[in-house]
N, C-alpha and C positions, 0 to 999 in steps of 0.2 A: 343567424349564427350568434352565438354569445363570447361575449370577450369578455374573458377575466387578466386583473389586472395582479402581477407577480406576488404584490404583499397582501391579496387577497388569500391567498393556499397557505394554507397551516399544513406542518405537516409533523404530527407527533412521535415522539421518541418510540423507536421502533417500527416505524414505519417509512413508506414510499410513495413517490409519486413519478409515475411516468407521462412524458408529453411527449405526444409523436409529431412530424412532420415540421420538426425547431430545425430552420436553416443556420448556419454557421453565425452566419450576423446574428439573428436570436440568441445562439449559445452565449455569445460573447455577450450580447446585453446582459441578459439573468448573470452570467458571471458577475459584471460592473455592479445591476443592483443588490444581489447576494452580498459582493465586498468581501472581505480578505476575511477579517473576523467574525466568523461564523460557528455553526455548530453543525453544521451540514454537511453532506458531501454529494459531489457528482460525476457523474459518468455519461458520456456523451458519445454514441457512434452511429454513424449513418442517419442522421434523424431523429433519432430516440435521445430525451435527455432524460435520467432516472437522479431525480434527488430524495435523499436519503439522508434522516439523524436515528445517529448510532444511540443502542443503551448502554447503560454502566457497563454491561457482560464486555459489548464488542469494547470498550473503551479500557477495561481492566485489561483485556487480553493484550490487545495493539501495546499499550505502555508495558507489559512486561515482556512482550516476545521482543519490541524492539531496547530493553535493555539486555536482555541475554543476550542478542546480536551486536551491542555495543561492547560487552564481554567478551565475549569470543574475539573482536577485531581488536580488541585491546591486547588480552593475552596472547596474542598472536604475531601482537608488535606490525599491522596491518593499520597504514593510515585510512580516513576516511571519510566524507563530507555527508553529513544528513540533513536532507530535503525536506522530513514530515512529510506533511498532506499537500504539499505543493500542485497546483492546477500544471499538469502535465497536459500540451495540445499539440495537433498537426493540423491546420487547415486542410492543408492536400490531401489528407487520407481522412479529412472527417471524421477525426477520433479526439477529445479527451477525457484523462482520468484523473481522479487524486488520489493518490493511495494512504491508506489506513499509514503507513510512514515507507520510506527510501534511503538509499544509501547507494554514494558514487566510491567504490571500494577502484575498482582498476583504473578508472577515470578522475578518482579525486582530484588530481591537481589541476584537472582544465574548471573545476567547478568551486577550489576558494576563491573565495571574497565575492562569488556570482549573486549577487539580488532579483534578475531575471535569465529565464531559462528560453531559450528558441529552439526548437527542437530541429528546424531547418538544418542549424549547425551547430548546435548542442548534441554531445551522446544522451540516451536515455540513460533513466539512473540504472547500474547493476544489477542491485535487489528491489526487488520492492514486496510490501507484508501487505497482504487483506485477511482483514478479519472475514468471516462471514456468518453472519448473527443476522440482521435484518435483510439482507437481498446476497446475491451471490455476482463473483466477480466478475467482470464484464474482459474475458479473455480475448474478445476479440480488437476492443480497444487494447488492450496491450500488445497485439497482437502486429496491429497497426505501427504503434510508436516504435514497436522493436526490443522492448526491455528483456535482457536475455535472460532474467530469473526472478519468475515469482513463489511466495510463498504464501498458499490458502490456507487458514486457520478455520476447522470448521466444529462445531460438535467434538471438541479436544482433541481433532486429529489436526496430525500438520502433514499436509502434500505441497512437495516441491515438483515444479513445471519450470521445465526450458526448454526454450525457444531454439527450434532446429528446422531450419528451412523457413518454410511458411508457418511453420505450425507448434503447439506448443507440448510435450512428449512427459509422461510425470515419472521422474527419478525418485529413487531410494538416498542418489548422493547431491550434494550442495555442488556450484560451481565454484564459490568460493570457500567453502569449508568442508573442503574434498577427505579430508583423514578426520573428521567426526561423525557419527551417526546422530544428526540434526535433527530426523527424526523422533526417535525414541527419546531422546536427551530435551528437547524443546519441551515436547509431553510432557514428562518427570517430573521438570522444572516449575512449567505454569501450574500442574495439579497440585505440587509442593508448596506452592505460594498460594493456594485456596485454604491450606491444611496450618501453616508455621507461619505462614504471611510476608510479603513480598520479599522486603529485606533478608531474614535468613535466607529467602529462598535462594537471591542474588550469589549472596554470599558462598553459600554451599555451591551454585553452579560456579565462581570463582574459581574455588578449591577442587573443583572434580577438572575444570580445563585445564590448571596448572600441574594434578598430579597426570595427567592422560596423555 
């Protein structure tokens, strides 16, 4: 049998790497040698750990759908605490994830000034955004932690999934921004910002939440 050692695996932009049969101790090591600043991300359930660096595409997308989201809570007068890519885990359900970025909207106040999160007795975060450009979301790690609303960005669509029972059900409406069509509007916005460029695009979705 051959053993490769972590900083041997290059793994280029746009691309993935899966290792199967990573016991929890594992995961936690590669986490420690990976380290906080990185350019990578991971997902980790039942065995399977999939690491993944994102391209410009998935990294454009992520920083503007997660400011239109910080717009909307803003004009909304909605406090709110964001997570970014934070390593989201449960040992007992042998799941973690990071997400493309998060946000604790109902639960903000149990999570200022939080530097670590335990999920034991931690809520998960509300929203959480996945881009999906290089691999596709791993629902059933979110599935596991409980996050009651994801949002897939995929091929310039956006599908919203909440979490009902066991299982994860794809709406037309937001949980937290139940009187907008999230849908259409997210769209609009980010192809707006390929066309006039990021700023105006802001801008104008400002102005379309304040007249709505």
């Amino acid at each position: 049998m051959v053993t490769l050692q972590l900083k041997q695996i290059r793994v280029p932009p746009g691309q993935r790497v899966l290792l199967e049969d990573i016991s929890w101790v594992e995961f936690e090591a590669i986490l420690n040698e990976l380290g906080e600043h990185r350019n990578s991300r991971v997902a980790y359930q039942q065995g399977t750990l999939e690491i993944m660096v994102p391209l410009p595409e998935h990294e454009r997308a992520k920083i503007i759908i997660g400011d239109l989201v910080k717009i909307l809570l803003d004009e909304l007068d909605l406090n709110w605490e964001s997570f970014g890519s934070t390593t989201f885990k449960r040992e007992d359900m042998t799941a973690g994830v990071e997400p493309d970025d998060c946000f604790y909207i109902q639960n903000y106040k149990l999570m200022i000034g939080r530097d670590r999160i335990n999920l034991t007795v931690d809520p998960p975060p509300d929203l959480a955004i996945e881009i999906d450009v290089t691999s596709k979301t791993k629902m059933s790690a979110y599935q596991a932690l409980r996050v009651p609303e994801i949002w897939r960005y995929e091929n310039g669509n956006l599908e919203i999934n909440l979490l009902q029972g066991e299982q994860y059900i794809k709406s037309q409406k937001s949980l937290t921004f139940t009187n907008f069509s999230v849908i259409e509007e997210i769209y609009q916005f980010v192809e707006m910002s390929r066309t006039i460029g990021t700023t105006p695009a802001l801008r104008k979705f400002r102005k379309w939440v304040r007249e709505s």
